[in-house]
C-alpha positions as CSV (number, residue, x, y, z in Angstrom):
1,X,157.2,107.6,87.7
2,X,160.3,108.6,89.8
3,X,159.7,107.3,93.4
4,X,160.6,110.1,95.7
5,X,160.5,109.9,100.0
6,X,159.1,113.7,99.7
7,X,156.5,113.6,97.1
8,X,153.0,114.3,98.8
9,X,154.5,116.1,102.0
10,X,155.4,119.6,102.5
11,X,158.8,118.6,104.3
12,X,160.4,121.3,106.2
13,X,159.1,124.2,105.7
14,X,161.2,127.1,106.3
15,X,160.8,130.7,106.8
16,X,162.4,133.6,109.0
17,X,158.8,135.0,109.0
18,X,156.3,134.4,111.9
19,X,153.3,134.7,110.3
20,X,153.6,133.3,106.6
21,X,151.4,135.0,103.9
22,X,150.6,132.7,100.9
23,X,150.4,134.2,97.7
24,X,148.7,134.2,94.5
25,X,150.6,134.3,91.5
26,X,149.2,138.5,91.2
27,X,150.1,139.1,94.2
28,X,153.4,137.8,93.8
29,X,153.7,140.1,90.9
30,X,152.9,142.8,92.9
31,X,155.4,142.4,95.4
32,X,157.9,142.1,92.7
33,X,156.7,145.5,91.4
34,X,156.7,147.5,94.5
35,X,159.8,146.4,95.6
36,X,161.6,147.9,92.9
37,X,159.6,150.9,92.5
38,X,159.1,151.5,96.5
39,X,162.1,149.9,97.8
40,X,164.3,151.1,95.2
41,X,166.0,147.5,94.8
42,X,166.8,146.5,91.3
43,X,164.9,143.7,89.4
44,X,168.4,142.2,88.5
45,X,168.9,141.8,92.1
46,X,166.2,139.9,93.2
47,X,166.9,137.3,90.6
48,X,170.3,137.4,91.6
49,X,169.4,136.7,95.4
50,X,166.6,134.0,93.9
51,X,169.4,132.0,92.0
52,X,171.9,132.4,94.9
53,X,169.1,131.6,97.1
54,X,168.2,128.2,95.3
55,X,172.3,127.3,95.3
56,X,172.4,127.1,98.8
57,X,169.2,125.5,99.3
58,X,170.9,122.7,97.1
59,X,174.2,122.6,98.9
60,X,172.4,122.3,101.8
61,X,169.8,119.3,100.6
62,X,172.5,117.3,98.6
63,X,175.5,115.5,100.8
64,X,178.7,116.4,98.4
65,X,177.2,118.0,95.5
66,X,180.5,119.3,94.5
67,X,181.3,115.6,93.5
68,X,178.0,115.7,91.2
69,X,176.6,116.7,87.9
70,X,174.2,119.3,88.0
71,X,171.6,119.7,84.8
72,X,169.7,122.8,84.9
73,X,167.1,122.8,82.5
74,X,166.2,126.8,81.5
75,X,163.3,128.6,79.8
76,X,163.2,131.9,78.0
77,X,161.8,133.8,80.8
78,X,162.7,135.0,84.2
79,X,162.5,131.6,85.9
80,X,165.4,130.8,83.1
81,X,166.9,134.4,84.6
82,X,166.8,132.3,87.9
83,X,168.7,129.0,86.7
84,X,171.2,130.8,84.9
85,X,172.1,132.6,88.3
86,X,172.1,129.0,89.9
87,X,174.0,127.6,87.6
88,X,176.6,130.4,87.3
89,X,177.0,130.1,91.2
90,X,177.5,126.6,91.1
91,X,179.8,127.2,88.5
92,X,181.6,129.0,90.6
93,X,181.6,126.8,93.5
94,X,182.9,124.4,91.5
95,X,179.9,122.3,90.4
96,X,180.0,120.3,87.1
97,X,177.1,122.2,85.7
98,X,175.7,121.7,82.4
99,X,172.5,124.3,81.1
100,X,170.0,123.6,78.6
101,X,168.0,126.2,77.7
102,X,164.6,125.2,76.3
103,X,164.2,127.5,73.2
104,X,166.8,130.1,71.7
105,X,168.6,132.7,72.6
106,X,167.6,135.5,70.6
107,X,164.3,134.5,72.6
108,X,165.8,135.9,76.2
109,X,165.4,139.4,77.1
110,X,166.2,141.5,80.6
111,X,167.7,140.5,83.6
112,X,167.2,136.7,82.2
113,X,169.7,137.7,79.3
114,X,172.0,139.5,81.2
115,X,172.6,136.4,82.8
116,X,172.6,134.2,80.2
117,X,175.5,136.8,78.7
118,X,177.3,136.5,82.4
119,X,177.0,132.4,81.6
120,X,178.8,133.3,78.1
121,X,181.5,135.1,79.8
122,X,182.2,132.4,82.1
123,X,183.1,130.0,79.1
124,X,180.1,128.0,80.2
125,X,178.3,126.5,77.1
126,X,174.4,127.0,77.3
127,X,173.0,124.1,74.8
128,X,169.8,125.3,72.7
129,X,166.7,122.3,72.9
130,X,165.2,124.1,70.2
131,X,163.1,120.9,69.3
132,X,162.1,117.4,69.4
133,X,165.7,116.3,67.5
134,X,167.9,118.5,69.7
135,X,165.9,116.7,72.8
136,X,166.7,113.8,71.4
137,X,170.6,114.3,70.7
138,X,170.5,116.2,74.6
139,X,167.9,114.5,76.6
140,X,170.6,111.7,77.4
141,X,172.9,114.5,79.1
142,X,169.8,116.0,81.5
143,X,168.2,112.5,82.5
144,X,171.6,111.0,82.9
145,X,173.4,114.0,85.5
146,X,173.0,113.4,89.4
147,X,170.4,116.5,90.1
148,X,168.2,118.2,87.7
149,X,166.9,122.1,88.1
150,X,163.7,122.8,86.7
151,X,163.8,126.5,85.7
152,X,161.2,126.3,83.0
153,X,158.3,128.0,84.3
154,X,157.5,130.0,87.5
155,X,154.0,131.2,88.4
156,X,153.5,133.1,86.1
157,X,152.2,130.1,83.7
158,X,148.8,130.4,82.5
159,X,148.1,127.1,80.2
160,X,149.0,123.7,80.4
161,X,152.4,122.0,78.8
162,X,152.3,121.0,75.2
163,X,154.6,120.1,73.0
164,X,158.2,120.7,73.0
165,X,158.5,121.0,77.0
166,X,155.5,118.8,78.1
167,X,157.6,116.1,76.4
168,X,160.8,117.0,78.2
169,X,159.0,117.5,81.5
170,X,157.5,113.8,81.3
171,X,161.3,112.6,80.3
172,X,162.4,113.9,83.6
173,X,159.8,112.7,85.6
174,X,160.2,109.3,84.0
175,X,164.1,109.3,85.3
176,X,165.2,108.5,88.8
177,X,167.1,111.6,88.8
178,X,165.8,114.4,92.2
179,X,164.8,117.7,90.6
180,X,165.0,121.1,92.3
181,X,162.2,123.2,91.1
182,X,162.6,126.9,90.9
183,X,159.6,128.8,92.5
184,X,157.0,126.3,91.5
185,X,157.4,122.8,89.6
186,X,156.5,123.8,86.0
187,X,153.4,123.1,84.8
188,X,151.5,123.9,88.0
189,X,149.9,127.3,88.1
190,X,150.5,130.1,90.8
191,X,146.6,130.9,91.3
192,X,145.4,127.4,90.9
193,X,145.6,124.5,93.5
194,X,144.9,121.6,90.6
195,X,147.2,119.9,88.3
196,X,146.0,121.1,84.9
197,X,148.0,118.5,82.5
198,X,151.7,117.4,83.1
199,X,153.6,119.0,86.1
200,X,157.3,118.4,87.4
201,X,157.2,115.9,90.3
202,X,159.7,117.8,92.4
203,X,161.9,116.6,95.5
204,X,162.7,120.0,96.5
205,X,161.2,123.2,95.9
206,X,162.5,126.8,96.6
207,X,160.0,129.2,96.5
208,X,161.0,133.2,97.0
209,X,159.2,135.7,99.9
210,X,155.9,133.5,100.2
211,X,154.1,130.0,99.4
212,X,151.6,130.3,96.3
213,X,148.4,128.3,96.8
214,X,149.9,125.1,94.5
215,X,152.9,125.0,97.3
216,X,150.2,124.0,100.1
217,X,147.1,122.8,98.9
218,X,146.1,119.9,96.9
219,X,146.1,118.7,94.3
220,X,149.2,120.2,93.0
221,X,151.0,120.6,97.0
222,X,152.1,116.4,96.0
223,X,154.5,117.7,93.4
224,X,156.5,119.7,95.2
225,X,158.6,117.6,97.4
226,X,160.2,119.8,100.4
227,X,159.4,123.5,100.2
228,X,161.7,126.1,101.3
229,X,160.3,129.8,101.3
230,X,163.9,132.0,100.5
231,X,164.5,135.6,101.2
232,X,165.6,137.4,98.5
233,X,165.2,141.3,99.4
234,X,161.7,142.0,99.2
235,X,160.6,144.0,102.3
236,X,158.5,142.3,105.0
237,X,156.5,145.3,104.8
238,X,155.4,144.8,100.8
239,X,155.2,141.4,101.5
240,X,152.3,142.3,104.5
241,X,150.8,144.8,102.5
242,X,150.5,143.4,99.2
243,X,146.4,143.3,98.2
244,X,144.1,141.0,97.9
245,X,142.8,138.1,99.8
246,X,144.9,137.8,103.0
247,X,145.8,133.9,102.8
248,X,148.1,132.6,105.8
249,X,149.9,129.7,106.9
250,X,149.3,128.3,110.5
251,X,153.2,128.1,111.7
252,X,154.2,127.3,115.4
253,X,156.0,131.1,115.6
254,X,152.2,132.5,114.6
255,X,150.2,130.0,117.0
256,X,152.7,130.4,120.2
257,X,151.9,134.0,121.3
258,X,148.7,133.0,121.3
259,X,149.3,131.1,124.7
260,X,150.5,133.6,127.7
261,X,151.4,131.7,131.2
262,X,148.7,132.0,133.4
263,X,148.6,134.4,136.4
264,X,149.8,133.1,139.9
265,X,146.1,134.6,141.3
266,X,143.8,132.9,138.7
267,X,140.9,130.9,139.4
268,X,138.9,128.6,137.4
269,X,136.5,131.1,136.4
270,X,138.6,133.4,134.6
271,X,139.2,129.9,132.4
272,X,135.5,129.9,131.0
273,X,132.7,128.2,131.4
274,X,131.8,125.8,128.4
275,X,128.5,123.9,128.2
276,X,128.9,121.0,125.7
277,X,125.4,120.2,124.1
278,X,126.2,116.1,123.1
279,X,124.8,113.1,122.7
280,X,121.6,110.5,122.1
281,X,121.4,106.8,122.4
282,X,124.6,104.7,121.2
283,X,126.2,108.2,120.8
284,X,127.5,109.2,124.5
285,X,131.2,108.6,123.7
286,X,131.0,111.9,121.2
287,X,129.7,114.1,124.7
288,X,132.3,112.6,126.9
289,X,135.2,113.4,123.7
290,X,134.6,116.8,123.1
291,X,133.9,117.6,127.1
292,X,137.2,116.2,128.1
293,X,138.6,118.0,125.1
294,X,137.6,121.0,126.4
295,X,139.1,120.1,129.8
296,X,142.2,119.1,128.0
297,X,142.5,122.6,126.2
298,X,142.2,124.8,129.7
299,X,138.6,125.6,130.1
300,X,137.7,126.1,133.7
301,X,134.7,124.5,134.3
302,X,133.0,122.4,131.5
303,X,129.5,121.1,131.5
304,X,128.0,118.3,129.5
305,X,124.2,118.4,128.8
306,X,123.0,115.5,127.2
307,X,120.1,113.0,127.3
308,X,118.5,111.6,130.7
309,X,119.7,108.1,129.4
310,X,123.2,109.4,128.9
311,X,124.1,111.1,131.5
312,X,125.4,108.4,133.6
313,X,127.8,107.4,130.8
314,X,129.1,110.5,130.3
315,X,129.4,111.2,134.2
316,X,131.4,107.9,134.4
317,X,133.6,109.0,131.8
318,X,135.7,111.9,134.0
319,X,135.0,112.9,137.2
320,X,135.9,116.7,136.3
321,X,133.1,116.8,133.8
322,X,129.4,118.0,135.0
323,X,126.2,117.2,133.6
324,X,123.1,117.8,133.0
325,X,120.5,115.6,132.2
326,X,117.7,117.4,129.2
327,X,114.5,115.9,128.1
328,X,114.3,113.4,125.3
329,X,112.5,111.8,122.5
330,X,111.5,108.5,122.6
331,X,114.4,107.6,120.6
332,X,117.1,108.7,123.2
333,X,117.6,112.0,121.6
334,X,117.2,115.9,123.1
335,X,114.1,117.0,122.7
336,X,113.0,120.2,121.8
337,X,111.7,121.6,124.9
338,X,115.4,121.7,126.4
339,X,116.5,124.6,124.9
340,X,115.2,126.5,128.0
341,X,117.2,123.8,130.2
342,X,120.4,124.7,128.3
343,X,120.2,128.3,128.3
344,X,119.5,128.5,132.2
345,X,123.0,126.8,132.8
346,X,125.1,129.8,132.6
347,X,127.5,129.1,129.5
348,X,130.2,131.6,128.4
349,X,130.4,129.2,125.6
350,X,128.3,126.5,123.6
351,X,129.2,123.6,121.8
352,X,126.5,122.2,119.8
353,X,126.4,119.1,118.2
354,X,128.5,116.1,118.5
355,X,126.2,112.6,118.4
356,X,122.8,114.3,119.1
357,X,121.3,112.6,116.2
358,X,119.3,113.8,113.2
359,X,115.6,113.0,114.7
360,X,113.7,116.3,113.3
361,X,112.7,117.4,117.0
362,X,116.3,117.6,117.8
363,X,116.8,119.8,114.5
364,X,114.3,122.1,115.7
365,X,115.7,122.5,119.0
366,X,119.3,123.1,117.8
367,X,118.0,126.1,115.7
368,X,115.8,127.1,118.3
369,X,119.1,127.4,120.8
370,X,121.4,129.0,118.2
371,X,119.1,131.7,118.1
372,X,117.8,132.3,121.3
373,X,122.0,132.2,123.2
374,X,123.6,135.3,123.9
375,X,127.1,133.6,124.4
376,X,129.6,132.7,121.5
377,X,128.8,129.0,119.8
378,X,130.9,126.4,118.8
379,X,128.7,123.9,116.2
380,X,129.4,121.1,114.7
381,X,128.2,117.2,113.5
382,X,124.6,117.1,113.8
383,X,124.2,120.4,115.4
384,X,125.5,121.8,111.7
385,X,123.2,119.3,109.9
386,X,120.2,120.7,111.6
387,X,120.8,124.0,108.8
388,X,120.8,122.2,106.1
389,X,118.0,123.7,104.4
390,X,118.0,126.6,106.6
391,X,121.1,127.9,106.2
392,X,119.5,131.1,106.1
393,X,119.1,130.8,109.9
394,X,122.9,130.1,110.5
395,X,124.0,133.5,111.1
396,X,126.7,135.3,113.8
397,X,125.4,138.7,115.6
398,X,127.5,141.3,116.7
399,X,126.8,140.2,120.3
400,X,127.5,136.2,119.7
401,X,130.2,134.6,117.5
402,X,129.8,131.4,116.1
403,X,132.1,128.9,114.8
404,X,131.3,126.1,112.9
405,X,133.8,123.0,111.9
406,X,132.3,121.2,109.2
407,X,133.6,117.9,107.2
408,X,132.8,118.2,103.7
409,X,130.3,116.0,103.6
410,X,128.5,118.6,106.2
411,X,129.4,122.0,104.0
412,X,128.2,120.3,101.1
413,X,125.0,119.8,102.6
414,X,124.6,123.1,104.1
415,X,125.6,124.9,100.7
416,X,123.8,122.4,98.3
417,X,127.0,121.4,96.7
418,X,128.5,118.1,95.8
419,X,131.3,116.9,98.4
420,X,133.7,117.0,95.2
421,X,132.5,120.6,94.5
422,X,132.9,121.8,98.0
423,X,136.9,119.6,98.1
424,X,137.7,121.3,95.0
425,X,136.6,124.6,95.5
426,X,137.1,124.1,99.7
427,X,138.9,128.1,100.0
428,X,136.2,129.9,98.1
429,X,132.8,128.1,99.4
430,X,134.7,128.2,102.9
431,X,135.4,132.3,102.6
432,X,132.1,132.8,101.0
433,X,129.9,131.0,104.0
434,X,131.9,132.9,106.2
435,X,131.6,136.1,105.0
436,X,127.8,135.9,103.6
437,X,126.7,134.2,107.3
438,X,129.2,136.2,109.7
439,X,130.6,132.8,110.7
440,X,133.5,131.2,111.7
441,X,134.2,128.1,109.5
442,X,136.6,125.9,110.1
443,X,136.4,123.3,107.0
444,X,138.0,120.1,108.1
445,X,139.8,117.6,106.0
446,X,143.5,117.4,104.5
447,X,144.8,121.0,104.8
448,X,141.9,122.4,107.4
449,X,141.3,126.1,106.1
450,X,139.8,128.7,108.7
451,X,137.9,131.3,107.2
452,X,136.3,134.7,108.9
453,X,134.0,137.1,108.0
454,X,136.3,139.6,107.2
455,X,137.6,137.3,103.8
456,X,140.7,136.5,105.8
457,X,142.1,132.5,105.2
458,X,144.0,130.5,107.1
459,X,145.5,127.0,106.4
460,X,146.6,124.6,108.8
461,X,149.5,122.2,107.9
462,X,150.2,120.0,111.1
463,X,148.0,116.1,110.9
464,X,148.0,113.5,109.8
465,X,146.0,110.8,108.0
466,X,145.9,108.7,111.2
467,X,143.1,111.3,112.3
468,X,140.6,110.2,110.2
469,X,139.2,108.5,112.6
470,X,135.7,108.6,113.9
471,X,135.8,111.4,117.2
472,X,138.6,113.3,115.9
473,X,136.4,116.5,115.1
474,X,134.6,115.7,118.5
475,X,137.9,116.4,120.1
476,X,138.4,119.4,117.8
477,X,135.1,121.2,118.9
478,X,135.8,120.4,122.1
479,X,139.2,122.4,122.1
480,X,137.6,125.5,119.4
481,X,135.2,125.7,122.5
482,X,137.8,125.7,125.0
483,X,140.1,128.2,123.4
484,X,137.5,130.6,122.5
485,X,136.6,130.7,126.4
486,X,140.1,132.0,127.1
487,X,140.7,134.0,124.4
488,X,137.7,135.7,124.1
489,X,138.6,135.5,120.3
490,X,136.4,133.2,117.6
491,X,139.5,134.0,115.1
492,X,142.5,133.2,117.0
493,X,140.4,130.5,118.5
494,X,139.4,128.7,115.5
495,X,143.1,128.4,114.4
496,X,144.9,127.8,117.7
497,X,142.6,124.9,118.4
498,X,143.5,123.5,114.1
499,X,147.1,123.6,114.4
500,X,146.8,122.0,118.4
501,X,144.7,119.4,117.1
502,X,146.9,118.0,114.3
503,X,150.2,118.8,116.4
504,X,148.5,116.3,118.8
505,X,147.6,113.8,115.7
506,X,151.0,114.0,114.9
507,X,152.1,113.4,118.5
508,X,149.8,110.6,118.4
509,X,151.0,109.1,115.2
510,X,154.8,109.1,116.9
511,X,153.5,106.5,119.0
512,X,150.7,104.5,117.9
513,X,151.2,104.6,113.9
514,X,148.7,106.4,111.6
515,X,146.5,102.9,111.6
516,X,145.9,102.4,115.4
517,X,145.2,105.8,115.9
518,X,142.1,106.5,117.7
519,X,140.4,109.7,118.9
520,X,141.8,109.0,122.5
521,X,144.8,109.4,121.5
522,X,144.8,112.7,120.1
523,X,142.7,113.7,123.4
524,X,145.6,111.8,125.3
525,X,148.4,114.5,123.8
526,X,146.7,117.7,123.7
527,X,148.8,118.7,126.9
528,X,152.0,117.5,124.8
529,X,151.0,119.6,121.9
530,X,150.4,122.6,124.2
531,X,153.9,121.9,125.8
532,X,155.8,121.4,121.9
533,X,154.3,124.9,120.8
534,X,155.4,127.0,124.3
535,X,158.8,125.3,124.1
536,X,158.6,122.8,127.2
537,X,159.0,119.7,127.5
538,X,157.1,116.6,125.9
539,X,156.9,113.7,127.9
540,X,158.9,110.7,125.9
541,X,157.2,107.1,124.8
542,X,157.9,104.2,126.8
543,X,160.7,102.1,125.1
């Protein structure tokens, strides 16, 4: 396998649009379609902009490409189209460039073989790899050039490689030679997020108007090396309203309007008041986390309820946090009679769950809270546990929001899935709890997705693997909490508090490294994540 320093990142990322739609492969279609018949722009144009497009993404990536041999590798569709653009541009910038077009001629129609003729009148020689024996007398001439463009297939591909071009794709993966995939690394599929049989290991990828689902979620987001997201005509208007699931990408141009500077006049009350519901025996430190996160994240006042036995613990932990002490079970655990305790403490928002326990009073006095507050709720841990089996009782009302942030060892038990069922369908089962409950779901892990009732998805690129660490999602529902109290919004809430969270992980990781990373830590930079997204300043390490 070639060794790559890109392969299983996303890399950097770019595109002149704030809030970044990802796509299916239909609804990239779509957008194709409309553009020419709404916008009046030519389908020969837009694969002229896409080859042009990938060109200067290349120039760009590789330090004196001039100097080196470009092999562009070139299927009979319009992702060929594509690399015959790129390689005619090259061409003309001078590029060795060699093209190998994976089939015949006679097999290339449209805008695809109007620039394959273009290549023609160029004098530039298109070799056919019609099969095994002409890989075999070619092959040599592809592995062997400096760069290799994969213009096989796009996302439009709807089986797995056989044959002819599954053998040529493992060639070039087996070579140490970078690849530039065109729209998607071939053999990956635009509506599917696995890796159905051999796929391109790409370094770069240049994708056109939007990501697909295989750009940024894995499985199949390890093969593509850097991404780049190019312009290439289609109207930011098509590209907003194409149909279908609404699937976005958390940037730092979507997240920073969500933070306006604070009045002059303000007060701590117009910050919220958040009531953190935490805690049991040997399980204090997840109430003091996710009450200092929600100091951290702007809330005016926070209060921590937790067990007699705790309270002291937590009360030591930050002077700014109050408390209140709630009845408990033998065990050290809330017991069910403080739901009334709770309730009377004036909350503008709840957060429910971190290190109660799972002792079956405390169950029944989580469910018993959920559905007696009349403020937005924020649950999570074992607050979340106490559903499963009753997640017909986990439901949002038109008068409370709630928010839950599961792991998926937690959705699996609250929809009666396997956690590999839940990981490998984590978009669906995450849009279809939110929806069928009128929840808020926040579905942790590699690649957080947000999901809201109205079938809208977002995914949230910024962590790190540092952050799995035990108290990270105590910080996080700490901070959803927070957020919701000055936004007044479970939506714009959930995802604020996602892409702060791992901005601060990744903060964190700067410093400490991804092993000595502890939940402190990310608590320690949520003020330096807040300050990288609204453009000021970031403290610096000590040297």
């Amino acid at each position: 396998m070639r060794e790559s320093s890109t392969r299983g990142t996303l890399g950097p990322l770019r595109s002149p649009r704030p809030a970044m739609r990802v796509f299916t492969s239909q609804q990239m279609q779509e957008a194709d379609r409309r553009t020419v018949e709404e916008a009046g722009i030519p389908s020969a144009v837009l694969m002229e902009n896409a080859g042009r497009q990938v060109a200067a993404a290349m120039e760009s990536a590789f330090e004196g490409l001039a100097s080196q041999r470009v092999a562009i590798v070139c299927g009979t569709g319009n992702n060929g189209g594509d690399g015959f653009v790129v390689a005619r541009t090259l061409a003309e910038r001078d590029v060795s460039v060699s093209v190998f077009l994976v089939g015949r001629a006679d097999q290339v129609h449209g805008d695809a073989r109007a620039n394959l003729d273009a290549l023609n009148g160029l004098g530039l020689d298109v070799v056919e790899v019609g099969d095994a024996t002409a890989w075999e007398l070619h092959g040599t001439d592809v592995l062997g050039a400096d760069v290799i463009v994969d213009a096989l297939f796009g996302t439009g591909l709807t089986r797995p490689l056989t044959g002819l071009v599954e053998t040529i794709v493992e060639d070039i993966n087996a070579s140490s030679c970078p690849v530039v995939s065109v729209d998607l690394p071939s053999g990956l599929m635009g509506g599917r997020t696995d890796v159905p049989g051999t796929a391109v290991e790409a370094s770069l990828t240049v994708t056109f108007a939007a990501p697909k689902l295989p750009h940024v979620l894995p499985p199949a987001e390890a093969l593509v090396g850097n991404l780049i997201i190019a312009e290439i005509g289609i109207p930011a208007a098509i590209v907003e309203g194409v149909s279908g699931p609404r699937i976005d990408v958390l940037t730092k141009e979507s997240m920073r309007p969500l933070i306006e500077p604070r009045a002059r006049d303000s007060h701590k009350g117009d910050y919220g008041r958040v009531v953190v519901v935490a805690g049991s025996l040997g399980k204090a430190g997840a109430a003091c986390l996710t009450g200092l996160a929600a100091l951290r994240s702007g809330a005016g006042l926070v209060t921590v309820a937790t067990p007699a036995s705790c309270l002291p613990i937590v009360a030591a932990s930050r002077a700014e946090l109050m408390t209140i002490a709630l009845p408990e079970t033998a065990g050290g655990a809330i017991a069910a009679e403080a739901a009334d305790r709770v309730l009377e403490a004036g909350a503008d928002i709840l957060a429910i769950g971190p290190g109660l326990g799972r002792a079956p009073e405390t169950f029944a006095f989580v469910r018993a809270l959920a559905e007696r507050a009349g403020v937005p709720i924020v649950l999570d841990a074992d607050g979340l546990l106490a559903f499963a089996g009753h997640a017909d009782r986990l439901a949002g009302r038109d008068e409370v929001d709630v928010v839950i942030t599961p792991h998926p060892g937690e959705m699996a038990r609250l929809v009666g899935l396997s956690v590999e069922a839940v990981q490998a369908n984590r978009l669906e089962i995450a849009r279809d709890f939110s929806a069928g409950h009128r929840v808020h779901v926040v579905l942790k892990g590699y690649r957080t997705v947000v999901a809201s009732p109205d079938g809208t998805i977002a995914i949230n690129l910024t962590g790190n693997p540092g952050m799995a660490t035990a108290g990270s999602g105590d910080v996080l529902t700490g901070m959803v909490a927070a957020w919701l109290a000055q936004l007044l919004d479970a939506e714009a809430a959930a995802r604020l508090s996602v892409y702060l969270h791992g901005l601060a992980g990744d903060l964190a990781e700067a410093d400490e490294g991804e092993v000595a990373m502890v939940a402190g830590d990310i608590l320690d930079r949520l003020g330096d994540a807040v300050a990288d997204l609204t453009g000021r300043r970031v403290r610096q390490a000590p040297e």
